[in-house]
C-alpha positions in Angstrom: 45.1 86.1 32.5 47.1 85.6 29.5 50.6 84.7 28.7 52.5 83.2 26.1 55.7 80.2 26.3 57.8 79.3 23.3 60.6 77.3 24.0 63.0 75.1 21.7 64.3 71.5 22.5 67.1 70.0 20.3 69.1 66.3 21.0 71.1 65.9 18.0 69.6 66.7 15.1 65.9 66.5 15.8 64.5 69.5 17.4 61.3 69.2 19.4 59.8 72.9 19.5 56.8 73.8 21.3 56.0 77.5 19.7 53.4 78.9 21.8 51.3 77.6 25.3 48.8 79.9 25.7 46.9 80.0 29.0 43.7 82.3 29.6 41.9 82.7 32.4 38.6 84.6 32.4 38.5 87.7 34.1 35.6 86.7 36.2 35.9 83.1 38.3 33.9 80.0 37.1 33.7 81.6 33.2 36.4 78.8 32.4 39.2 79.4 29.8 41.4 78.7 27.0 43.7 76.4 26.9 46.2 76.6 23.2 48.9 74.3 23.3 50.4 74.0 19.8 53.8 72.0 18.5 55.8 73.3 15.5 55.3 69.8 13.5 51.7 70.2 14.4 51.5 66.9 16.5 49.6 68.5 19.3 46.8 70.7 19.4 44.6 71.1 22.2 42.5 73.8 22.7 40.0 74.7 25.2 37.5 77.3 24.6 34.4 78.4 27.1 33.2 76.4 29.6 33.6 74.1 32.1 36.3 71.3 30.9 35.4 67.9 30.6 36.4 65.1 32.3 38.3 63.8 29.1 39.7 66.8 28.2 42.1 67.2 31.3 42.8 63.9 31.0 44.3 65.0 27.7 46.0 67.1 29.1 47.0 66.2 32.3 49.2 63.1 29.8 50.2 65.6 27.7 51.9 67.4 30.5 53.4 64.7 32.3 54.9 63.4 28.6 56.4 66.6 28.3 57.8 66.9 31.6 59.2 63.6 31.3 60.7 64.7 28.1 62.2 68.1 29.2 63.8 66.4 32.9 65.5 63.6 29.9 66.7 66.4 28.0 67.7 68.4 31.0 69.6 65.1 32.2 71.4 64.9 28.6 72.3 68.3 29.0 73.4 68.4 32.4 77.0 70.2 32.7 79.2 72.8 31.1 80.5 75.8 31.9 78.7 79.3 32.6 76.9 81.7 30.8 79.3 84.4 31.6 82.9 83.0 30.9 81.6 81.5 27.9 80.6 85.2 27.4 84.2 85.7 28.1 85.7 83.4 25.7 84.1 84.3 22.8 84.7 82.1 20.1 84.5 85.0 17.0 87.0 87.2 18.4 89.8 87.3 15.8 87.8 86.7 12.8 88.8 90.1 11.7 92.1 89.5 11.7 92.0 85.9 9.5 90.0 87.8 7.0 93.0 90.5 7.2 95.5 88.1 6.3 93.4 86.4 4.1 93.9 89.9 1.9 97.5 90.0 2.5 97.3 86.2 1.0 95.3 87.7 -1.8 97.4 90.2 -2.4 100.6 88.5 -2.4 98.9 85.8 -4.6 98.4 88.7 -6.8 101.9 90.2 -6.8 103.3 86.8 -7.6 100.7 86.2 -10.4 102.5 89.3 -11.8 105.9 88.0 -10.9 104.9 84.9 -13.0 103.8 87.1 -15.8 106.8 88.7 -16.0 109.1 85.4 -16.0 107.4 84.1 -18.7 107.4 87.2 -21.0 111.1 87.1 -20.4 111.2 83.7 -21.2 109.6 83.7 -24.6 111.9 87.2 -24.6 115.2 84.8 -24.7 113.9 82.6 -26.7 113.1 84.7 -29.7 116.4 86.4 -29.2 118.0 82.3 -29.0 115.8 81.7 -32.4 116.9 85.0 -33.9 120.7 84.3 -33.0 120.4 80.5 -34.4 119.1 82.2 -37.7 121.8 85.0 -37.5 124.2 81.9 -37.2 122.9 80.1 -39.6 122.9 83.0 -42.6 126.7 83.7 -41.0 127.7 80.1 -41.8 126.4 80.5 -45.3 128.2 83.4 -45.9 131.4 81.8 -45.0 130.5 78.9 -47.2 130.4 81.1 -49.8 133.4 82.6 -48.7 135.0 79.9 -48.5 134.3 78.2 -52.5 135.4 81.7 -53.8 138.5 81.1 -52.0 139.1 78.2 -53.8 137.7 78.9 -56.8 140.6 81.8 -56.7 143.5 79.7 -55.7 142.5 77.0 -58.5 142.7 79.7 -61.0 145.9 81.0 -59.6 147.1 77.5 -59.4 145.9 76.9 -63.0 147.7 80.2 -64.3 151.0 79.2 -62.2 151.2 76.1 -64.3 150.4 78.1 -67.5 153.2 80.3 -66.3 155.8 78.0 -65.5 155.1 76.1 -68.9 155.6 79.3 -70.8 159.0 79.9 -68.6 160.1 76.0 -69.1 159.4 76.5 -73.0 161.6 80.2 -72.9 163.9 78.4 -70.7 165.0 75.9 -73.5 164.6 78.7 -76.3 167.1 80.6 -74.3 169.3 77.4 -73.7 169.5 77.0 -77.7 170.1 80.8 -78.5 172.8 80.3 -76.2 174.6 77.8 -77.8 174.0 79.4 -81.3 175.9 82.5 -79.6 179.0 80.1 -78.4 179.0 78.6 -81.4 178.9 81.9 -83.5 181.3 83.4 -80.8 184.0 80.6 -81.3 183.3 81.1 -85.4 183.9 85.0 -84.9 187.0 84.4 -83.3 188.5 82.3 -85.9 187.7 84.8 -88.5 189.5 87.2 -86.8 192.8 85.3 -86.7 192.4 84.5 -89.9 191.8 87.8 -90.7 195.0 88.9 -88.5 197.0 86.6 -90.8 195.7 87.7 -94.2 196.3 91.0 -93.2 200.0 90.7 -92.1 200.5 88.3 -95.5 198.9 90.9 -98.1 199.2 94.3 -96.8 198.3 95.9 -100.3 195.2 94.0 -100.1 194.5 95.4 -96.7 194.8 98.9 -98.2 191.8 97.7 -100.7 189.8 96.0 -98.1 190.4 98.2 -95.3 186.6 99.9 -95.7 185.3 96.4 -94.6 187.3 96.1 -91.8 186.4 99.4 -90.9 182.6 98.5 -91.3 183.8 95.4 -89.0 185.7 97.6 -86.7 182.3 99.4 -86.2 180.3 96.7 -86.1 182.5 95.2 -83.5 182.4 98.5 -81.5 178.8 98.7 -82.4 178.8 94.9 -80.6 180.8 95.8 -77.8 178.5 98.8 -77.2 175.7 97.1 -77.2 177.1 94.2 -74.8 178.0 96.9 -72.1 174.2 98.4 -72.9 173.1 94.3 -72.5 175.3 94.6 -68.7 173.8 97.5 -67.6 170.5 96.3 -68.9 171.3 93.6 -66.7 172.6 95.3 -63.5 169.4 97.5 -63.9 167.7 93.8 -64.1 169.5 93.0 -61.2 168.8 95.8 -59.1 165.1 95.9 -60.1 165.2 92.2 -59.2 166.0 92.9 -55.8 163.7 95.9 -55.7 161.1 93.7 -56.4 162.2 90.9 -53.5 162.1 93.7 -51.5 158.6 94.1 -52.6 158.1 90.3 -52.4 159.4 90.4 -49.0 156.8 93.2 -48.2 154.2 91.2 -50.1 155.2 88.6 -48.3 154.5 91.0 -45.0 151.0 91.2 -46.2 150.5 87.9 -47.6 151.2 87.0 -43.2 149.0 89.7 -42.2 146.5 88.7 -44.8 147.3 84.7 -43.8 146.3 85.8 -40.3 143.3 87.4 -41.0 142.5 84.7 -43.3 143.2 82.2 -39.6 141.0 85.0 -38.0 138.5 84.4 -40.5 138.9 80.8 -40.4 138.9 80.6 -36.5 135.6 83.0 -36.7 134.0 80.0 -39.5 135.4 77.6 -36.8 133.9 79.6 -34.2 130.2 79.9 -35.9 130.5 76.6 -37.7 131.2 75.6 -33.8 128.2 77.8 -32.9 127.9 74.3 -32.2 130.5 74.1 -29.7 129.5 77.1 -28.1 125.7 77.1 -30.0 125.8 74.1 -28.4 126.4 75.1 -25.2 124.3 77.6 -25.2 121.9 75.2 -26.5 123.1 73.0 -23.7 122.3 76.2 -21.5 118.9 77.3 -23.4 117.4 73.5 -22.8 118.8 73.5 -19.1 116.8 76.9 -18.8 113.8 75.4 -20.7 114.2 72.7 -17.9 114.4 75.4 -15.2 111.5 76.7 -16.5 109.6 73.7 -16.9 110.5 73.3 -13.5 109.7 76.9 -12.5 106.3 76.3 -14.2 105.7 73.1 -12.5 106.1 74.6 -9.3 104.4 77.6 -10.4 101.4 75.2 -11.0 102.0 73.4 -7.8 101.9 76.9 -6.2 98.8 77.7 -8.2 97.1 74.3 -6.6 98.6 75.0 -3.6 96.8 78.5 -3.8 93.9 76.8 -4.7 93.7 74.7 -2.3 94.7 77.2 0.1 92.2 79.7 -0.9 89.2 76.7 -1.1 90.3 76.2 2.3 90.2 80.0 3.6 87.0 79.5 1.6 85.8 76.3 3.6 86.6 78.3 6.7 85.4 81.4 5.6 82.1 79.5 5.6 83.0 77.6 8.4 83.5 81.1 10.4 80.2 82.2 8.9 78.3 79.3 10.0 79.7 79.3 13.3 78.7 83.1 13.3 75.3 82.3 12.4 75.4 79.6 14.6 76.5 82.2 17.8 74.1 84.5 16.8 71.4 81.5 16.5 72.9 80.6 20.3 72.7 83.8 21.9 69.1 84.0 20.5 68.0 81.2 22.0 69.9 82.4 25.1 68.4 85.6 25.2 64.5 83.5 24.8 65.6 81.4 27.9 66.7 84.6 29.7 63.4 86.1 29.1 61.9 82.4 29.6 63.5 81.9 32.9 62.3 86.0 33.6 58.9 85.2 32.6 58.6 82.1 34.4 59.9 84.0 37.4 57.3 86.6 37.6 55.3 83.9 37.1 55.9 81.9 40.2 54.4 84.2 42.5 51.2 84.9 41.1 50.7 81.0 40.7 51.2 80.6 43.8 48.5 83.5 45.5 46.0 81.9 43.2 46.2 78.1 44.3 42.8 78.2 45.4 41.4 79.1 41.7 43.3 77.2 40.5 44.2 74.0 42.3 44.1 71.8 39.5 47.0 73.2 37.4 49.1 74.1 40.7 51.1 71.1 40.0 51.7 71.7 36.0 53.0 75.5 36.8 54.9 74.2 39.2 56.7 71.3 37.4 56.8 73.7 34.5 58.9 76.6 36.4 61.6 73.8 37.7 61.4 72.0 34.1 62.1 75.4 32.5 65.0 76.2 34.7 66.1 72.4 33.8 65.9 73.2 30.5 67.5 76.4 30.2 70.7 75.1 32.2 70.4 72.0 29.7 70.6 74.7 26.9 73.2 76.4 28.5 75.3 73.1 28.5 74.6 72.6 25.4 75.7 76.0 23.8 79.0 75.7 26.3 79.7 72.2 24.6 79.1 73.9 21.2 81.2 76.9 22.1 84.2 74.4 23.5 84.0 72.7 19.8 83.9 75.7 17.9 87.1 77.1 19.8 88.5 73.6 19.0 87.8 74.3 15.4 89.1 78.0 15.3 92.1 76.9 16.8 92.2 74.0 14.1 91.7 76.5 11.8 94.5 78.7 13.6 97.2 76.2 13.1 96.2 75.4 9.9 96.3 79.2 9.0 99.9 79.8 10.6 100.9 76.5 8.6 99.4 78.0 5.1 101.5 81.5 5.9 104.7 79.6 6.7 104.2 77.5 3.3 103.6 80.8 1.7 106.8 82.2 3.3 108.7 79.3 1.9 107.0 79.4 -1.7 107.7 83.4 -2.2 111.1 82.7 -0.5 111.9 79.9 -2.9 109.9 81.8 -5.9 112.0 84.9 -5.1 115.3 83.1 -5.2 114.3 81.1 -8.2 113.9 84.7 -9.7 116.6 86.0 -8.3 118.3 82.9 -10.2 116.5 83.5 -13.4 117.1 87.3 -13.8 120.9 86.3 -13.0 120.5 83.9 -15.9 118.5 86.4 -17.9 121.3 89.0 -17.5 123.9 86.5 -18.6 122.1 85.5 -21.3 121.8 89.1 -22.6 125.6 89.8 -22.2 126.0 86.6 -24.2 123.5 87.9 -27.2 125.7 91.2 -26.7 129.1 89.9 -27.4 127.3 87.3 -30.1 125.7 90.5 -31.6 129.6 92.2 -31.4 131.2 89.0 -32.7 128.5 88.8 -35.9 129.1 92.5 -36.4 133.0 92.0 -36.8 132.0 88.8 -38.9 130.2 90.7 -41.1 132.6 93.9 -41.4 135.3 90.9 -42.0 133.4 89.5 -44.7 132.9 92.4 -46.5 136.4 92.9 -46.3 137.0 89.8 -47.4 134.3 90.4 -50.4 136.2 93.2 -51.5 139.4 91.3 -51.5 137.8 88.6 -53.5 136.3 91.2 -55.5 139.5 93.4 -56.0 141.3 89.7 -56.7 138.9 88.5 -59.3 139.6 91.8 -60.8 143.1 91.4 -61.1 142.7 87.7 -62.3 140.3 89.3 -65.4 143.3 91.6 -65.8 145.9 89.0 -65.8 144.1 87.3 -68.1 143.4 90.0 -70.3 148.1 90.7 -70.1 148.0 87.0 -70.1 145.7 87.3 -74.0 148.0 90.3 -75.3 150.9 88.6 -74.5 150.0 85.0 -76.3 149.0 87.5 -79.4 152.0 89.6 -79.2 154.3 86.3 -79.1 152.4 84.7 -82.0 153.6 88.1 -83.6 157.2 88.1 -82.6 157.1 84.4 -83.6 155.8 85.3 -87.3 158.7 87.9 -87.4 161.4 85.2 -86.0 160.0 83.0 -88.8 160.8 86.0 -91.2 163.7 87.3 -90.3 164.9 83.4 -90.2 164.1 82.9 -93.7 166.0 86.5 -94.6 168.9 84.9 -92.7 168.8 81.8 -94.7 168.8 83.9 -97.7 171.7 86.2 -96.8 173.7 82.9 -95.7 173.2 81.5 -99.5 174.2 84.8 -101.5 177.1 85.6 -98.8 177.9 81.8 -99.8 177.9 82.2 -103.6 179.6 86.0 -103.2 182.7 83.6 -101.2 182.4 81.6 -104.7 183.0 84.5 -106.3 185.7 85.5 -104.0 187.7 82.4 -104.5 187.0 82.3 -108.3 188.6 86.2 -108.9 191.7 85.2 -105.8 192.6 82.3 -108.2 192.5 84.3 -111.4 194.5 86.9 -109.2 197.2 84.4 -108.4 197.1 83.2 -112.2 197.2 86.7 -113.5 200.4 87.5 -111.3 202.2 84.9 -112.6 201.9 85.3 -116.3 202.4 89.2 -115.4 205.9 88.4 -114.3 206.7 85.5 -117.0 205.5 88.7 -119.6 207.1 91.2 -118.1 210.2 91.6 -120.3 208.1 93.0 -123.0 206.9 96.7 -122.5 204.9 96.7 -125.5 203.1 94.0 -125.0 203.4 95.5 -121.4 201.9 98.6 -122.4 199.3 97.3 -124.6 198.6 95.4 -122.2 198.1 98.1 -119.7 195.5 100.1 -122.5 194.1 97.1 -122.4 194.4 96.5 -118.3 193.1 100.6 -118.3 190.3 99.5 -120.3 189.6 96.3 -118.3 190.4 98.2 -115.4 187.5 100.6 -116.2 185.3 97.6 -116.6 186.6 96.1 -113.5 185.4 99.7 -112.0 182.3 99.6 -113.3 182.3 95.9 -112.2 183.9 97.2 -109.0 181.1 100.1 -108.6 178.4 97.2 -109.5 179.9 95.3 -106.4 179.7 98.6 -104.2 176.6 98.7 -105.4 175.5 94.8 -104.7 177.9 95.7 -100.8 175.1 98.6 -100.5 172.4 96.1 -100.8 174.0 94.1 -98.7 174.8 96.7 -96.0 171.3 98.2 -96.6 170.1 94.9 -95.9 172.4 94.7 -93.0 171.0 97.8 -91.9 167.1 96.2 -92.4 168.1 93.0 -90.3 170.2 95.5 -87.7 166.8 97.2 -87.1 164.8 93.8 -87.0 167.5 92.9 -84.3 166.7 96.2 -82.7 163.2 95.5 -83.0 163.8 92.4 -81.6 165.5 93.7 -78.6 162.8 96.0 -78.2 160.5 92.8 -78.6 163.0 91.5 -75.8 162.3 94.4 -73.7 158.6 94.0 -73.8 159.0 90.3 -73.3 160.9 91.3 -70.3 158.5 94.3 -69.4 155.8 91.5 -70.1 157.7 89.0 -68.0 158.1 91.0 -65.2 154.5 91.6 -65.3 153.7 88.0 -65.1 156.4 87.9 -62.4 153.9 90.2 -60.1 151.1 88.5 -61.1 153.1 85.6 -60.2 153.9 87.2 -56.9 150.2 87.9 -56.5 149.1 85.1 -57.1 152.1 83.3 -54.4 150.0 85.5 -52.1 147.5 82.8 -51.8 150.0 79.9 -52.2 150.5 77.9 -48.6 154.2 77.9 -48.1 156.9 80.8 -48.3 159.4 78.2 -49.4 158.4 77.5 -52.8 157.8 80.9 -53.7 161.3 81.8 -52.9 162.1 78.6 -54.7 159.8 80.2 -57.7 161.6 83.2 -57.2 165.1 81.9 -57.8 163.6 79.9 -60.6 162.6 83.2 -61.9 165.9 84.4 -61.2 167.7 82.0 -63.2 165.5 82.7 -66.0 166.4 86.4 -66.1 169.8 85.4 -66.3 169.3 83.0 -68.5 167.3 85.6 -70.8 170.1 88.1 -70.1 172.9 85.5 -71.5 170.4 84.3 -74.9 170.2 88.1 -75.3 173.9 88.6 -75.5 174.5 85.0 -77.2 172.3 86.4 -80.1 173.8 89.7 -80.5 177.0 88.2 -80.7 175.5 85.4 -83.0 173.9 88.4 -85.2 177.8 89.9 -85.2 179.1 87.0 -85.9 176.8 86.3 -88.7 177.1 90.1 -89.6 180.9 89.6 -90.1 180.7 86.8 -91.8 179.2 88.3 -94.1 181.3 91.1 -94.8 184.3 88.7 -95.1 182.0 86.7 -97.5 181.4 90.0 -99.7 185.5 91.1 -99.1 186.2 87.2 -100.5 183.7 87.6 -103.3 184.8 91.1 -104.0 188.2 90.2 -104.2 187.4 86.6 -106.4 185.9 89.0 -109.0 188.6 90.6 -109.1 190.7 88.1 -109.7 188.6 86.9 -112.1 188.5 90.0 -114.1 192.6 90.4 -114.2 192.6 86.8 -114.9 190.2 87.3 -118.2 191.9 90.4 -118.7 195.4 88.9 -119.3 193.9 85.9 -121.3 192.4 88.6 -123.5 195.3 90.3 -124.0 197.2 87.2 -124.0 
């Protein structure tokens, strides 16, 4: 007979196995047997091959049997208890395994889908903050341009101030010109009046003279018609002034329209500078609002690495119990191993009691080890049975540990997506009002920049006009140079023709008195006609001499007249001078309006424009104060050459009648 018995004992963490206890009987009575009892640390060996046993050798074994039934009823003690096989069966200790290692997935996957989440944030992040960078730098080049802006500006308004001065200068200097041109014409005025009452007189005294010097009157007559003429020409001249003035303060007023509009702009423009030098105020604001986002996202990133360690920590936990679980499977399956070996133990052992016990009589000396064995092993497999219930009550302890702490990871996960979903929630609000910001600071630069090209064109057109200005502003400096020469010139001529008018009223005078001298021994000698009328061959011949003299004094009045005529066409050139000066002047008066664009206050160009006002009319009054100077002087003249005609005369009857005297 031949059976084998493996059985393992654990207390603890020592483990006392016995692997195999091999009994054999012979097949025939008295041939002995075997006896193999072996220990899995190797600590007991006995064998018992052929032959009777000794003495010693049951004692051997006869201790060895009693030490290990001593040490299975201690262990069966220790493991007294527990519950049964068949509920612990029941409450099986793996039974939703399954389902953590489902929602360890779902944990993996939503782990996943807010890794992408993250991903996304950040590119937005650094998104925004290129689009902050490129916006600063947008800013930046915008203030620059308006610096720019801003020194052409005054570059323009110094050179219009700069020309202003030049301009009122000029107009101070024409001012006084015109100031002494009208006193010349008062004084030349009050001089022509006196000649004509003396010329009334003379003429109601000698009317036989008037006969001879009626063609110079007549010249006067014209020359005072000529005079009158042009003084009504000189009025309308001035009306037209007049009207064109007010034409062109209607066009100042319009000007003055645009100068507003332009003004306004120029505020726009100014409040846009303000707006993007105070890309401060609202740069920083924004700023403000970039570093409070940099904070939330800081923050966000902080959490989102306290949510990564949480998920670490989380998932070397699922880990930990993930092993756990597998060890506790391995465990169970180690324990209902060892059940199913005590099953079959307690089976064997079983069918192993009745043969034992028809075969006491060949075998009456291990009666009492097969029997102690079959109630030890019973012992032993209730102890294991204990044991594995005690185990099975712990592990269910742990799985519901692990439970708890499972429900308490997916409510911290619930609260970390909730929080994570509102924070971006929060940030894609953000996000979208940062965009609508960079839109309307995107609309904002693009009406900057179509304002300052506007504004470059205006500084552009303005610098042009300032080129031209100068350019008028040249001519006119060389053209008064010129007109200046010609005053000089037509001063000296004057000076000349006052001198020989002077010495031809000399003349005048001399030929009156030898006139009045003549007369006067003509009517003492009249009683003699002889002498009379050889006197009158005489007078015929010296009255031929006197016409040659006479036709020599047409000739020297031609001269003069021609010369009249000469400085009557420098005057007209001179007016027309005058009318270019004014043409000229009026063009200085719009660039002078142009430039009172840029000037600050309304009141000083209308002040300006009265100023200029008063100078036309003060130009208007020196223009008629030297025509009637130039009459005056013209007449003059005439009387001069009527005086000196008439002194020869006198002159030549005078030498006449001593001749013939």
């Amino acid at each position: 007979m031949r059976f084998d018995l493996t059985w393992t004992l654990e207390v603890g963490s020592h483990i006392d196995r016995v692997d195999r206890v091999t009994i054999c009987n012979g097949t025939k009575p008295g041939m002995g047997g075997k006896i193999d009892i072996r220990r899995s640390d190797g600590s007991l060996r006995w064998t018992s091959t052929s032959g009777p046993l000794s003495g010693t050798c049951t004692a051997l074994a006869n201790s060895d049997v009693n030490s290990r039934d001593r040490e299975i009823q201690r262990l069966g003690a220790l493991f007294a208890g527990g519950r049964p096989a068949a509920a612990l069966a029941k409450d099986c200790c793996y039974r939703d395994v399954n389902e953590l290692g489902h929602d360890v997935a779902t944990l993996q996957q939503e782990k996943v889908s807010l890794q992408q989440e993250l991903l996304e944030a950040r590119q937005t992040h650094e998104r925004t903050v290129r689009k902050l960078s490129r916006l600063s730098e947008k800013n930046q080049q915008l203030e620059k341009d308006l610096r720019e802006f801003e020194n052409v500006a005054m570059k323009v308004e110094s050179e219009a101030n700069l020309n202003i001065i030049e301009h009122d200068r000029k107009n101070s200097d024409l001012q006084v010109k015109l100031q002494q041109s009208q006193l010349r014409v008062r004084e030349l005025e009050s001089l022509l009046e006196l000649c004509s009452g003396g010329n009334k007189i003379h003429n109601i005294s000698d009317s036989s003279q008037s006969s001879s010097a009626s063609p110079s009157d007549i010249t006067l007559q014209n020359a005072l018609k000529q005079s009158t003429e042009e003084k009504r020409l000189l009025y309308k001249q001035l009306n037209d002034l007049k009207d064109r003035e007010q034409t062109l303060l209607a066009d100042f007023e319009k000007v003055k329209t645009k100068y507003t509009k332009l003004k306004q702009k120029y505020a726009a423009l100014d409040q846009t500078q303000h707006h993007a030098k105070n890309m401060p105020a609202d740069s920083a604001e924004s700023q403000i609002e970039i570093q409070s986002l940099k904070y939330k996202c800081n923050d966000l990133e902080t959490k989102l690495k306290h949510v990564k360690e949480e998920r670490d920590r989380y998932s070397s936990d699922v880990e930990r119990q993930l092993s756990v679980v597998t060890q506790l499977k391995r465990e169970s399956s180690e324990k209902d191993h060892e059940l199913a070996e005590l099953k079959n133990e307690l089976h064997s052992q079983r069918k192993l009691n009745r043969p034992i016990t028809t075969c006491s009589s060949g075998a009456g000396r291990l009666k009492t080890a097969d029997s102690f064995g079959s109630g030890q092993s019973t012992l032993s497999v209730q102890a294991a049975i204990h044991r594995v219930e005690r185990e099975r009550d712990v592990a269910k302890a742990e799985i519901q540990q692990l439970v708890l702490e499972r429900d308490a990871l997916r409510e911290k996960l619930k609260q970390t997506t909730r929080s994570h979903q509102s924070e971006q929630t929060k940030h894609d609000s953000l996000i979208a009002e940062y965009n609508g910001q960079i839109e309307k600071l995107e609309a904002e630069k693009r009406n900057l920049q179509s304002g300052q090209t506007a504004s470059h064109m205006k500084v552009r057109v303005l610098k042009e006009e300032n080129r031209e200005l100068q350019n008028r502003v040249k001519d006119i400096e060389d053209r008064y140079s010129k007109l200046k020469l010609s005053y000089s010139q037509l001063k000296i001529m004057q000076e000349q023709s006052e001198t020989a008018l002077a010495q031809y009223q000399n003349r005048l005078l001399c030929t009156e008195t030898q006139l009045g001298t003549t007369e006067s021994k003509l009517l003492h000698v009249g009683n003699s006609a002889e002498d009379a009328q050889h006197e009158v061959g005489n007078l015929k011949g010296e009255i031929s001499i006197l016409k040659a003299s006479n036709a020599s004094l047409i000739r020297e009045k031609d001269k003069l007249l021609m010369e009249l005529d000469k400085k009557t066409e420098s005057l007209y050139a001179a007016e027309v001078e005058l009318s270019d000066l004014k043409t000229r002047k009026k063009d200085l008066q719009s660039t002078i309006d142009k430039m009172q664009r840029k000037l600050e206050s309304a009141r000083s160009a209308g002040i300006k424009l009265v100023a200029l006002a008063i100078h036309l009319d003060h130009l208007g009054r020196t223009v008629t104060g030297t025509l009637r100077y130039l009459i005056c002087i013209i007449r003059a003249g005439l009387v001069e050459v009527r005086d000196h005609a008439r002194a020869s005369t006198h002159t030549i009857v005078r030498d006449a009648i001593k001749r013939r005297a």
